[in-house]
N, C-alpha and C positions, 0 to 999 in steps of 0.2 A: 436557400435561406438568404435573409437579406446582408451585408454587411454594413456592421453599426458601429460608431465610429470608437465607444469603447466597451466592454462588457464590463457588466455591474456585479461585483460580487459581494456576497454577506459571509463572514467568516470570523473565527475565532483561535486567538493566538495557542490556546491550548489542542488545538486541532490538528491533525498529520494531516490529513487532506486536504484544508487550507490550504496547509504550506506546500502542499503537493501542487493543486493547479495555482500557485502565485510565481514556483517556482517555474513552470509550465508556461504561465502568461510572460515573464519576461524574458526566459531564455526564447521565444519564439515571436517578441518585441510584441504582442499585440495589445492596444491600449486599454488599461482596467480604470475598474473603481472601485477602491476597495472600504465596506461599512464594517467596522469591527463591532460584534455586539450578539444579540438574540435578533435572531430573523424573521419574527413572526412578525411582532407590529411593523416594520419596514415595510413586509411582502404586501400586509394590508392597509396603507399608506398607499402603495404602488399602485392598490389595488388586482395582485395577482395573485391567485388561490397558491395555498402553502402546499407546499409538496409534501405527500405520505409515504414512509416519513418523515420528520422536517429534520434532516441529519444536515453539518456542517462538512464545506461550504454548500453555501446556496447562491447559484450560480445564474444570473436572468440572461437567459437567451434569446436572439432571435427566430422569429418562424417564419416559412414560407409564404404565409398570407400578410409579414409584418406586424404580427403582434409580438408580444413578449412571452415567456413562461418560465418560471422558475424551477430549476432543475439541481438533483444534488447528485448524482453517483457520476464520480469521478469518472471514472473509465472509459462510459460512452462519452462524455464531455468533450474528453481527449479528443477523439474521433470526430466528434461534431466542428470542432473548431478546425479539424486538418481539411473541415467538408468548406469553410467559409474563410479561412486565412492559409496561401499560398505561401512557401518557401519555407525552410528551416525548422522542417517536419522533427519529430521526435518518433514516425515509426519508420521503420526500416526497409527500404524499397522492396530487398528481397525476403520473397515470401516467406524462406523458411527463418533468417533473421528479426522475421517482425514476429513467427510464432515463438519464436525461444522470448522475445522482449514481449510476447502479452503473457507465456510463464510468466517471467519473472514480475511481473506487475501486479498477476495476480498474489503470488508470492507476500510480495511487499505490503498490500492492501490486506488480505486474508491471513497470512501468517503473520507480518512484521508487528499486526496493528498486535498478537498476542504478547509480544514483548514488550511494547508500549503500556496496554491497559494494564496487565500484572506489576509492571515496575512502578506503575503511576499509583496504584491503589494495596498492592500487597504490602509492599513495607510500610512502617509506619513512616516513618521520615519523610518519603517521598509523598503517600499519602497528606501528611501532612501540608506541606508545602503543596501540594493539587488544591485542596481543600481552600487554602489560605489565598492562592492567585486566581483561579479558575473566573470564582464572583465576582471578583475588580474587574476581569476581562470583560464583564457584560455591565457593570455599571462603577468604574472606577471612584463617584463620589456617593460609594454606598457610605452613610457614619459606621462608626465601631460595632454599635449593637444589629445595625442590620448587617453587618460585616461577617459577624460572626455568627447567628441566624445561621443567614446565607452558608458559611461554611460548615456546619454541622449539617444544613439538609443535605446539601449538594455530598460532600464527604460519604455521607451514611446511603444517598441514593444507589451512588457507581462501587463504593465498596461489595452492596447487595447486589450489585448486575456481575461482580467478578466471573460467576458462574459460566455467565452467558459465553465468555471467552473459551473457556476451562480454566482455567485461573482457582486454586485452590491447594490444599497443602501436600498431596499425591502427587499434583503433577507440575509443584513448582521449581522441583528440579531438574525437569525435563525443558522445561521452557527457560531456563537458567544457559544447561549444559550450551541450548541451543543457539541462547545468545553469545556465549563467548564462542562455540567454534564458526557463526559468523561473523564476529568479527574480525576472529582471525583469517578468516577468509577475504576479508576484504580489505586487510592488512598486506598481504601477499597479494592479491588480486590489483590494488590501486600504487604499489612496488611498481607495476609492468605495463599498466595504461590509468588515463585519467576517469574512465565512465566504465560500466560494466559490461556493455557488447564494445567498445573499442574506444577511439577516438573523439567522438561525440555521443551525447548523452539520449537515450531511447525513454519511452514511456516507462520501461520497467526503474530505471532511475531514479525518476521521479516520485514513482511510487516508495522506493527504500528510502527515498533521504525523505519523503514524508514524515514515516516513524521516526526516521535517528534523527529529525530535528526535534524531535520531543522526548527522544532518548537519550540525547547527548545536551540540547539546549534548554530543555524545561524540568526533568525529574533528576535529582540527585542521585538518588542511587544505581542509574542505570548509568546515567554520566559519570560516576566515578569509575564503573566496571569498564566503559570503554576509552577512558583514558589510559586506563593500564594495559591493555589488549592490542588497541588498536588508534594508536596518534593520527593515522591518514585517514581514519573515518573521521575521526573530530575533525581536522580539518578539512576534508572533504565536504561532511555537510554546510562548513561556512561558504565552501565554495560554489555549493550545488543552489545555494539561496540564490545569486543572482549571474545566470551563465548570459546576460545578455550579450557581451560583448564577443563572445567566440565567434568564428566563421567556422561553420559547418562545414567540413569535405564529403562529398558523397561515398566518397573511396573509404570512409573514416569506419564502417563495421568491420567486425570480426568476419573474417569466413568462416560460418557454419560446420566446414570441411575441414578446418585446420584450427580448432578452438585451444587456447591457453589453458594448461592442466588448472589453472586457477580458477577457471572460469567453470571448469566440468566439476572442482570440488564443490561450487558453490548450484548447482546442479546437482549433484550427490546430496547434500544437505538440505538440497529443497525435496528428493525423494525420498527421504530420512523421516523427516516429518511434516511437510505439506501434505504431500501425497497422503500417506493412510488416515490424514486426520478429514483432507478430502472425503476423500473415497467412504469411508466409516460413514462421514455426515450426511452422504447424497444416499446411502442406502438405508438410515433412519427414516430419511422425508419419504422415498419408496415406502418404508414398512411403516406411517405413521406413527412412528416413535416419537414421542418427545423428548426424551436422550438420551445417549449412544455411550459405548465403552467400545474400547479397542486396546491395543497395545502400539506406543509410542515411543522410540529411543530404549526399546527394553524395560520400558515402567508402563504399567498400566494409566490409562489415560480415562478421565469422563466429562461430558458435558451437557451441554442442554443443545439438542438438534438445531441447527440456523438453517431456515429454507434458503436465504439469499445464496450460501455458500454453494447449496446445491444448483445455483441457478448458475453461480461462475463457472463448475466444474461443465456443466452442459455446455456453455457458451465457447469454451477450449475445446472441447471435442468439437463444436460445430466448426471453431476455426482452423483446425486439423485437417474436418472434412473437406474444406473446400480449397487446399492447397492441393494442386499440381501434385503429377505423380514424382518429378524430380525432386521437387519441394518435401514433397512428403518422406523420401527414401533420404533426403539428405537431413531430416531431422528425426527420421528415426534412426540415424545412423551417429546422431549428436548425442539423444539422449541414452541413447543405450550403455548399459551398464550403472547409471544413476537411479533408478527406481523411477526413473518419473515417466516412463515408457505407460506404467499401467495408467495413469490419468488416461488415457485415450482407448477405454475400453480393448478390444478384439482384435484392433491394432499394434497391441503393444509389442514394442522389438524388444524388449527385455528380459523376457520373460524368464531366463537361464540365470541370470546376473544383478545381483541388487547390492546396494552398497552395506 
């Protein structure tokens, strides 16, 4: 790929994955541009077909032959940019440290976003206020009557997708329960280091402060829960907005070998409920279901089948596979005991022990 002198991004302040690769782009200095707004007329202005489909941010990349193309899922993104911009990496040289950081990354993208859209759209308050900011964010001199238009569709649209998450009155205390014991978790976890594999900050980071910049800095009601929980995530995600100025120590991960009980709790809690809600979803897309029930935190759970999810839990397995045998016995030897052994099929060292 070519390198251009800055990437052009489309994005929207109510967005976690925005703020995910903004966060991304300046802890890793590389120069942006950022169009706050709806990205379709832009992309065709640019004249570069929209991506399907056209989820926030939308991210115009370079290609190898020198064109452009606009692109949205975060994750590869990450990757693509560590392929065209050198030093001050965010994955973690060793192999078995960068699988626990693309865990937790998926974590933060696949489960976090569930705390996000419930708290954004279930209560009314918060709801409210989504409703009322959301449409300023794509045209701030909309008048009053398009204003409020605007917020009644917009409101009524993503209230009606709740489902899509699981998001509903069965299992809103289960994604409740789950928000406060992480926050306490990373209460106790950011006590003992500033990032959550150690010293400097990993893709999986970036992904968590994604969500808690819209849980903490955009919807009230989840922002009040984690004022009282947890003071070092609030300030943490101020801090995690712009890490440009740190120097990265190489020596700055966690050893896989010798991880902080803080660290295994919050591993514990990702095989609590990531994992079965995982796992459930890739074996609906198997069976052509289009939605799934399981048991989640000891409450029963339901939602509507997400192929993409099943396409993340493959994409882990695949990354599993292709670690080294050291690699591999040193993270089955990480995650064992947390549940999250079973994400990785016939592999799993857990199998005796679940949290």
């Amino acid at each position: 790929m070519k390198k251009v002198d800055r990437i052009r991004i489309l994005g929207d302040t109510g967005s976690p994955y925005t703020k995910k690769m903004l966060a991304v782009m300046r802890y890793r200095q590389i120069p942006y541009s950022l169009i706050w707004g709806t990205p379709g007329p832009v992309l065709d202005e640019m004249g570069l077909a929209r991506p399907k489909p056209l989820l926030l941010p939308v991210m115009v990349m370079p290609q190898f032959d020198g064109s452009d193309v606009a692109r949205y899922d975060s994750t590869p993104i990450i990757r693509d940019l560590e392929a065209i911009y050198t030093g001050r990496s965010v994955l973690p040289d060793d192999p078995a440290t960068a699988f626990l950081d693309y865990l937790i990354e998926d974590f933060g993208d696949e489960w976090c976003t569930k705390y996000m859209f419930h708290y954004r759209w279930h209560p009314p308050e918060s709801a409210d206020n989504a409703g009322t900011r959301l449409p300023l964010g794509h045209n701030i001199c909309l008048d009053s009557e398009e204003h409020q238009r605007a917020k009644e569709d917009f409101a009524r649209r993503q209230i009606d997708r709740l489902y899509v998450v699981g998001s509903n009155e069965m299992t809103a205390p289960v994604i409740d329960r789950s928000y406060r014991r992480f926050l306490a978790i990373m209460e106790a976890h950011l006590a003992r280091q500033p990032f959550i594999l150690g010293n400097r900050p990993g893709a999986g980071d970036f992904a968590v402060y994604g969500q808690l910049s819209q849980l903490v800095g955009f919807d009230p009601t989840p922002r009040a829960i984690a004022h009282e929980v947890s003071p070092r995530t609030v300030e943490w995600v101020d801090l995690m907005e712009d890490q440009s100025g740190l120097e990265p120590d190489e020596e700055a991960w966690n050893d896989v070998s010798d991880l902080p009980g803080t660290l295994r709790e919050l591993l514990k809690e990702i095989g609590r409920v990531y994992v079965p809600a995982m796992l459930r979803n890739a074996a609906a897309v198997a069976a052509g279901e289009s939605e799934w029930e399981t048991e989640i935190d000891g409450t029963a759970w339901s939602q509507k089948t997400f192929p993409y999810q099943a396409k993340c839990l493959r994409w882990l397995n695949e990354q599993y596979d292709a670690l080294d045998a050291d690699s591999r016995d040193r993270v089955d030897a990480a995650l064992k005991g947390t549940g999250c052994g079973r994400l990785i099929g016939p592999n799993e060292p857990d199998s005796e022990e679940s949290p």
